[in-house]
C-alpha positions as CSV (number, residue, x, y, z in Angstrom):
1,X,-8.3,-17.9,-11.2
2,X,-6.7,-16.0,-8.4
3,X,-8.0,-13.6,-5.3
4,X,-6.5,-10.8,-3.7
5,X,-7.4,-9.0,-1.1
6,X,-5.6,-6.2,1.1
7,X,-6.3,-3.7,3.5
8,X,-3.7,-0.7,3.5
9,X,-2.3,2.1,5.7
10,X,-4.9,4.0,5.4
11,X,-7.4,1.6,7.5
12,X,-10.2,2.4,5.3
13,X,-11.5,-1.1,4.0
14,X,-10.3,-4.3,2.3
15,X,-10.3,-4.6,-1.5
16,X,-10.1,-7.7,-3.4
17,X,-10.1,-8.5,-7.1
18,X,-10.8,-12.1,-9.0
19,X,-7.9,-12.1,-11.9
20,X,-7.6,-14.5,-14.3
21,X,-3.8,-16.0,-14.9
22,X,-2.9,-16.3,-18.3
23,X,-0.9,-19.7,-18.1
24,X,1.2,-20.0,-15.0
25,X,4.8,-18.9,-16.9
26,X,6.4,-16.4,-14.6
27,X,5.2,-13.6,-17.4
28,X,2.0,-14.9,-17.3
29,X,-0.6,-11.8,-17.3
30,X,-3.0,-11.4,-14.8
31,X,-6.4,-9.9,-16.2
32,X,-9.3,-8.7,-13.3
33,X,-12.3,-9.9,-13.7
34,X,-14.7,-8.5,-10.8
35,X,-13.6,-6.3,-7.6
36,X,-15.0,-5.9,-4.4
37,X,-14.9,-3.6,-1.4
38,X,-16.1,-3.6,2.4
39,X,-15.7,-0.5,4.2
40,X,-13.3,-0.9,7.3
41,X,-16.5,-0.5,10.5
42,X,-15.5,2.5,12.4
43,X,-14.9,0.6,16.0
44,X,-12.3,-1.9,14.3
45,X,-10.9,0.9,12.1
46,X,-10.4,2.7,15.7
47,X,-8.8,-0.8,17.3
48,X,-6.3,-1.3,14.5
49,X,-5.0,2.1,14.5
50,X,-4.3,1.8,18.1
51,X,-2.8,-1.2,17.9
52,X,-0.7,0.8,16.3
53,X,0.9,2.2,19.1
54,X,2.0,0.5,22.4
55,X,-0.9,-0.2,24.8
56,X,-2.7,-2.2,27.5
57,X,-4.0,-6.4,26.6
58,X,-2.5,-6.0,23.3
59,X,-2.1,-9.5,22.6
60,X,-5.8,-10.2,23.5
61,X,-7.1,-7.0,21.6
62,X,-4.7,-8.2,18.8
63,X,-6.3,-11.6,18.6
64,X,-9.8,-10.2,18.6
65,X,-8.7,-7.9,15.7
66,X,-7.9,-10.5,13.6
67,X,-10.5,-12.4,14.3
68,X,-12.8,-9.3,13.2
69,X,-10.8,-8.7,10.0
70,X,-10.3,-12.1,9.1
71,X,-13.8,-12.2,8.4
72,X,-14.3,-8.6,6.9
73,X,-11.6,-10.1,3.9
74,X,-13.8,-13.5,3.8
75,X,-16.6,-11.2,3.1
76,X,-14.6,-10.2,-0.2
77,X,-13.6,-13.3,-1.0
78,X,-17.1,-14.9,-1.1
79,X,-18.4,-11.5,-3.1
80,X,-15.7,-12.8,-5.8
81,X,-16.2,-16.5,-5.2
82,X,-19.9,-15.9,-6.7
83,X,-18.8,-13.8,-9.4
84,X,-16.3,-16.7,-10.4
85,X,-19.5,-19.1,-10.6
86,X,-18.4,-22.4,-11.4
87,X,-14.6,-21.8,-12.1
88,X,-12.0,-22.6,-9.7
89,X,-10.2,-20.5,-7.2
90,X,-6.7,-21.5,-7.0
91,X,-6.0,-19.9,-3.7
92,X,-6.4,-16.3,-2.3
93,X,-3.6,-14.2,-1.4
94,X,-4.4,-11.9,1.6
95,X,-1.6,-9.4,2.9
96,X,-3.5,-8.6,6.3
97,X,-3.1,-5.2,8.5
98,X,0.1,-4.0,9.4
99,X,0.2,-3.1,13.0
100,X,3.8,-2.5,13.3
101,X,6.6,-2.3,11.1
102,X,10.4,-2.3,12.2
103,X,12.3,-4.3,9.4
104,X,15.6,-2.6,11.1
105,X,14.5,-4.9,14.3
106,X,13.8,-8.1,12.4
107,X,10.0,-7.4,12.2
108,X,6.7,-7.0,10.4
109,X,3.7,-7.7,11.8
110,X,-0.3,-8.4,9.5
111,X,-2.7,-9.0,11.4
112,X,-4.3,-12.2,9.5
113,X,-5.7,-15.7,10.1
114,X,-5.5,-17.7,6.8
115,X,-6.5,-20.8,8.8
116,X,-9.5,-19.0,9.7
117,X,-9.8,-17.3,5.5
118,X,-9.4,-20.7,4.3
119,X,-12.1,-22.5,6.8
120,X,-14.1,-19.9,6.0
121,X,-13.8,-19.7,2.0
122,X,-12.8,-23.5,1.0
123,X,-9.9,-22.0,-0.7
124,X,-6.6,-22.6,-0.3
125,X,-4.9,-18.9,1.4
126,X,-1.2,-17.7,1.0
127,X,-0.6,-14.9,3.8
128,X,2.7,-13.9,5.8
129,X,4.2,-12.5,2.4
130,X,6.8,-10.3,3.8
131,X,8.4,-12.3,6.5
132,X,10.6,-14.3,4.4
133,X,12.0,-11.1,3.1
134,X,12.5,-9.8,6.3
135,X,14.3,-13.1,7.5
136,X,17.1,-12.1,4.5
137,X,17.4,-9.2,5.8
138,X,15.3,-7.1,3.5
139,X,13.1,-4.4,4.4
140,X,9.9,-7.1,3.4
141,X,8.6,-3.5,1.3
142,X,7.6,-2.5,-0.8
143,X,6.4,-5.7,-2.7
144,X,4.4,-5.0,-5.6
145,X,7.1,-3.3,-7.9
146,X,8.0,-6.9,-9.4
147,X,4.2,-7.0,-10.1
148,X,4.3,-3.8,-11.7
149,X,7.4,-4.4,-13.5
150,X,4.7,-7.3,-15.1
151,X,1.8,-5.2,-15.3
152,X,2.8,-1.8,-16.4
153,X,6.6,-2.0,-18.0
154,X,6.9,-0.2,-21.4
155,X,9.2,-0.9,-24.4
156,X,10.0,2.6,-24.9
157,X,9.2,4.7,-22.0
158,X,10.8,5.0,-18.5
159,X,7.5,4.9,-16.0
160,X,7.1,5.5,-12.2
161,X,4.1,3.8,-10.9
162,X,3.3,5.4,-7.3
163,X,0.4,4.1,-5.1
164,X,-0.7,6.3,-3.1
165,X,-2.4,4.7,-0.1
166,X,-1.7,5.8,3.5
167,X,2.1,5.3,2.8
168,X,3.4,6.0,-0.2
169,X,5.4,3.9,-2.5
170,X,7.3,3.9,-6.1
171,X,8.3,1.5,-8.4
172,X,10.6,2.9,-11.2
173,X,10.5,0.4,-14.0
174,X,13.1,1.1,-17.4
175,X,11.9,1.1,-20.6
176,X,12.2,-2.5,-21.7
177,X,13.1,-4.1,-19.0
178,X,16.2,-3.6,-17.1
179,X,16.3,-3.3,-12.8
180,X,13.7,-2.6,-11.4
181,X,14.0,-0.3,-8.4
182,X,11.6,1.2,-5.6
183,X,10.8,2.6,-1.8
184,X,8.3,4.1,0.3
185,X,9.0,7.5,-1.0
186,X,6.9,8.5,2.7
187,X,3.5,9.7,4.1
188,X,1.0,9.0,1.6
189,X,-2.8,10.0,3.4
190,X,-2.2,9.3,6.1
191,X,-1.3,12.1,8.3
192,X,-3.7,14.5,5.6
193,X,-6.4,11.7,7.0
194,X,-5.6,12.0,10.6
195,X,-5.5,16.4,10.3
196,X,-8.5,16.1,8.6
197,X,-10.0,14.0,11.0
198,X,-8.6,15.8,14.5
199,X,-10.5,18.9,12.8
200,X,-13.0,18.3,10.0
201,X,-14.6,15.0,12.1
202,X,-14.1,12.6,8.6
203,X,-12.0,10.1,7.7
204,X,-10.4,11.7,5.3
205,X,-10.1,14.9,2.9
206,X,-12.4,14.1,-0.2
207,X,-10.9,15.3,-3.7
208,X,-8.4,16.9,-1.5
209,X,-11.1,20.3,-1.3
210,X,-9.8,21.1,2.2
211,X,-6.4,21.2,1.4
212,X,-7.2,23.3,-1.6
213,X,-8.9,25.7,0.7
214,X,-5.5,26.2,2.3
215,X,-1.9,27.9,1.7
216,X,1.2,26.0,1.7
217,X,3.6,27.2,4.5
218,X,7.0,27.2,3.3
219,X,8.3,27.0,6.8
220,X,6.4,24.5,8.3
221,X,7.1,22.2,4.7
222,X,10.8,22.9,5.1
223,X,10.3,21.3,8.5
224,X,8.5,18.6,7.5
225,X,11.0,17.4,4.7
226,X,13.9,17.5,7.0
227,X,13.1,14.1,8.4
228,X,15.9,12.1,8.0
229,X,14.2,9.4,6.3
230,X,13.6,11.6,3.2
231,X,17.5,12.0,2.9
232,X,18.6,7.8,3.5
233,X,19.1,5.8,0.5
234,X,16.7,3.3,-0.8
235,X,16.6,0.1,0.4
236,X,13.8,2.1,2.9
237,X,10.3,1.5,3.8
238,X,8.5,3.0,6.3
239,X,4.8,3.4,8.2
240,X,3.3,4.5,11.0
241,X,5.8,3.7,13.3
242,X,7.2,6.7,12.4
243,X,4.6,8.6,10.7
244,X,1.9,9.6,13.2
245,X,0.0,12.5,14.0
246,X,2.8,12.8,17.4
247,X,5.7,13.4,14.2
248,X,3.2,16.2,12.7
249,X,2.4,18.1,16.3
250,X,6.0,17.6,17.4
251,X,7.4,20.2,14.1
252,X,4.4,22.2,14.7
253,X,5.1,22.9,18.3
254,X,8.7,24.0,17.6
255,X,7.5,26.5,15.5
256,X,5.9,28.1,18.4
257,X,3.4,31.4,17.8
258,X,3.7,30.9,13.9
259,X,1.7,27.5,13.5
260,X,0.2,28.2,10.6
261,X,-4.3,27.6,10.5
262,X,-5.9,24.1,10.1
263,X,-6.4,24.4,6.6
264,X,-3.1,25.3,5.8
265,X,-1.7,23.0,7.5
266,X,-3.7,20.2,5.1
267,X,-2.5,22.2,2.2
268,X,1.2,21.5,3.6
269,X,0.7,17.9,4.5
270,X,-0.6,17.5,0.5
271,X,2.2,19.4,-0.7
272,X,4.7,17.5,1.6
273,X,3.2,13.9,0.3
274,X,3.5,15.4,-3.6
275,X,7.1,16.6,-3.0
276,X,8.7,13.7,-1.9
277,X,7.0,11.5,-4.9
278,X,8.1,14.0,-7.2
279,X,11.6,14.1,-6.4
280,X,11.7,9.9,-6.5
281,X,10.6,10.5,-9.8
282,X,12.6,13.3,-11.2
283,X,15.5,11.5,-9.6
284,X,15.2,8.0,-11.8
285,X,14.4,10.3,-14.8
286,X,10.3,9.3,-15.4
287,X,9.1,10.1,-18.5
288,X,5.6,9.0,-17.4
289,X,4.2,8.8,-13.6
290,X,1.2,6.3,-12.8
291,X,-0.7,6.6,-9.6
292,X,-2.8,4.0,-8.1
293,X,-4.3,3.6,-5.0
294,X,-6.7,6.4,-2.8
295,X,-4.6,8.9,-3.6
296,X,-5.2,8.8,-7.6
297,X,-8.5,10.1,-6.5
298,X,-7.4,12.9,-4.7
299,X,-7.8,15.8,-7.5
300,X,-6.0,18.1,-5.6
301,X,-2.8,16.0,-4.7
302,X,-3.0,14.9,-8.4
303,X,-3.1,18.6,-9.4
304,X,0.2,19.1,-7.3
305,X,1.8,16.4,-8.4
306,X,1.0,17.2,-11.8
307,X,2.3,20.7,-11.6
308,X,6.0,19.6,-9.5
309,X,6.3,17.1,-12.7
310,X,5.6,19.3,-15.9
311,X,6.0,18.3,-18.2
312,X,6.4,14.8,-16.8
313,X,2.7,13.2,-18.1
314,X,1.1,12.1,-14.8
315,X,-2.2,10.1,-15.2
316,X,-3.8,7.3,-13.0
317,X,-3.1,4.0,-13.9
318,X,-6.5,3.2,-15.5
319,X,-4.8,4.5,-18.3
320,X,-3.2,1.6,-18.4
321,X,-6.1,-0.3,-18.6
322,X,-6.2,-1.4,-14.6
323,X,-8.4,0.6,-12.0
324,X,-6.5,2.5,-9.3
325,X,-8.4,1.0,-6.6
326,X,-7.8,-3.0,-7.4
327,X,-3.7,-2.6,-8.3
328,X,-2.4,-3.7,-4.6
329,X,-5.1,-6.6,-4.7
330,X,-4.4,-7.9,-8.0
331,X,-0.8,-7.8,-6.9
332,X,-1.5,-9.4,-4.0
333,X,-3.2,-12.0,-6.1
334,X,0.0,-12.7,-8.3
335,X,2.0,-13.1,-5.2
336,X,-0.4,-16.1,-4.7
337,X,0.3,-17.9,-7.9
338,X,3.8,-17.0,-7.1
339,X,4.1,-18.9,-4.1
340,X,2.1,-21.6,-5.2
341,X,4.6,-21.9,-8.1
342,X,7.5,-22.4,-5.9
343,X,8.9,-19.0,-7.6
344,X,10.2,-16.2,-5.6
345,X,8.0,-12.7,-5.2
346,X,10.4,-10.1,-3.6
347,X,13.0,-8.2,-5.8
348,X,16.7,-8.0,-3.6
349,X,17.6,-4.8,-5.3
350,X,14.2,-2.7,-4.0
351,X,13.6,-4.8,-0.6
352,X,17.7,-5.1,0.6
353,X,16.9,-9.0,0.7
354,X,20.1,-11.4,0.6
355,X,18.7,-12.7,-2.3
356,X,15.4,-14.2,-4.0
357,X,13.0,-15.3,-1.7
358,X,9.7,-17.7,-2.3
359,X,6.9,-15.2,0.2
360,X,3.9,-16.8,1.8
361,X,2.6,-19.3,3.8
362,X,-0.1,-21.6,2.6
363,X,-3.3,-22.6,4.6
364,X,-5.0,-25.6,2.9
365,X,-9.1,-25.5,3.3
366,X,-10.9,-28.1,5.1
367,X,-11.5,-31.6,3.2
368,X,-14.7,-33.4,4.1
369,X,-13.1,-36.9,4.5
């Protein structure tokens, strides 16, 4: 048995799923057996995101944060460590908090301390699993397409899986088999979660019903979808380095006395977040779309995603047979036997990497002597 745990871009918790490995053959099905959730506490949520941005003692407040996270996941992890009873935990794998992202500089940075998850759970911890990529020049994201190339490949049927978490990402899988390709297709929640919270006072937009209340501005949108990102060519990934609420206010101060209301604006921001998937995957030819993460939840983004598709079938994937929520965990989980393995996790032709790459490093628990 494997854990996973991850906290995403939307800073709203760490999820973590127990999976049981079917053998340990690279196509060796992972099955969940329980999942778990802690709710990111509001005054660490606040640190992370700005750690997010440049500021005063960051390396102390940095070091503090970690601390404070580190134990959120271990939290998780011992949740799932009672559900697995008596059966062994072959090691966790915990992606961390990114706090800054600039693969084009050399750099990703998870906030993480798997000495710390492994003292703290008796299990062995694989974390760090995007700086090897990084180091071969990839982008070090997105990771989890090979594990959806695993999980969620059809024989017949070319599929997009997107999660939806505060970034957005794609992994556009052939039917039986073939490359597998994928990006950050762009903003996900997280700019909808940061309007919503300058001017509804919560966390984020629930079933997208504010949104809904609005109307789509066609001028602020075209504004929006003119940032060169949208237009470079995958290998990309991106985050809030570049998508923060500064981005949004800066294209909604050039369009002077016509900033459109509040609500509208969310409407825009949803419609801006279901436009970009759609055209990844209209572009690779999907004939079925499968969203996981927060935003599979969002009936209003799925609505407008639904209707830029038709008659592309879009569904969650819990279709599939996996919950939305525990996808990026149970991924996270199979990177873990991966690394254990020796075997590499990235795939070259989504991340830009020279070539294969084993990701991780491994924190061994503490044995009584």
């Amino acid at each position: 048995m494997y854990i996973g745990l991850m906290s995403g871009t939307s800073v709203d918790g760490v999820d973590g799923v127990l999976a049981a490995s079917d053998g340990n053959s690279p196509g060796a099905a992972l099955r969940t057996i329980a999942f778990a959730s802690r709710p990111m506490p509001a005054p660490l949520r606040a640190e992370l995101l700005a750690l997010q941005q440049p500021g005063m003692d960051e390396l102390a407040r940095a070091a503090l944060a970690t601390v404070a996270l580190t134990d959120l996941y271990a939290e998780v992890a011992s949740e799932l460590l009672e559900w697995a009873g008596g059966g062994t935990v072959t090691a966790i794998g915990a992606h961390g908090q990114t706090i800054r992202h600039r693969p084009e500089l050399g750099y990703t940075l998870q906030l993480i301390d798997g000495a710390r998850l492994a003292e703290r759970t008796g299990c062995a911890t694989v974390v760090d699993m995007r700086s090897a990529d990084v180091a071969a020049g990839g982008q070090g994201a997105p990771l989890v397409p090979a594990f959806h190339a695993l999980a969620f490949a059809s024989p017949t049927r070319r599929r997009a899986i997107v999660n939806i978490g505060g970034i957005a990402n794609v992994s556009l899988l052939p039917a039986g088999g073939g490359s597998v390709t994928g990006f950050d297709t762009g903003p996900g929640n997280l700019l909808m979660d940061a309007w919503c919270e300058r001017h509804q006072g919560r966390s984020f937009d629930r079933d997208g019903a504010w949104a809904a209340s609005g109307r789509v501005s066609s001028t602020l949108l075209r504004r929006l979808m003119d940032e060169p990102y949208f237009r470079m060519p995958a290998p990309k990934s991106t985050g809030r380095d570049l998508f923060t609420p500064a981005w949004l206010d800066d294209r909604l101060a050039a369009m002077g006395g016509d900033t459109p209301s509040a609500p509208d604006v969310q409407a825009t921001l949803a419609e801006l977040t279901a436009a970009t998937i759609a055209d990844a995957c209209q572009a690779f030819g999907a004939e079925e779309v499968r969203i996981c993460g927060g935003g599979a939840y969002n009936g209003h983004l799925m609505s407008r995603l639904t209707a830029r598709l038709a008659p592309i079938e879009v569904s969650s994937t819990a279709t599939l047979g996996v919950d939305p929520f525990a996808v990026e965990a149970l991924a996270f989980a199979w990177l873990a036997r991966e690394r254990l393995a020796g075997r590499p996790g990235n795939l070259p032709a989504v991340t830009g990497a020279r070539a294969p790459r084993v990701l991780g490093a491994i924190y061994s628990p503490h044995l009584a002597r």
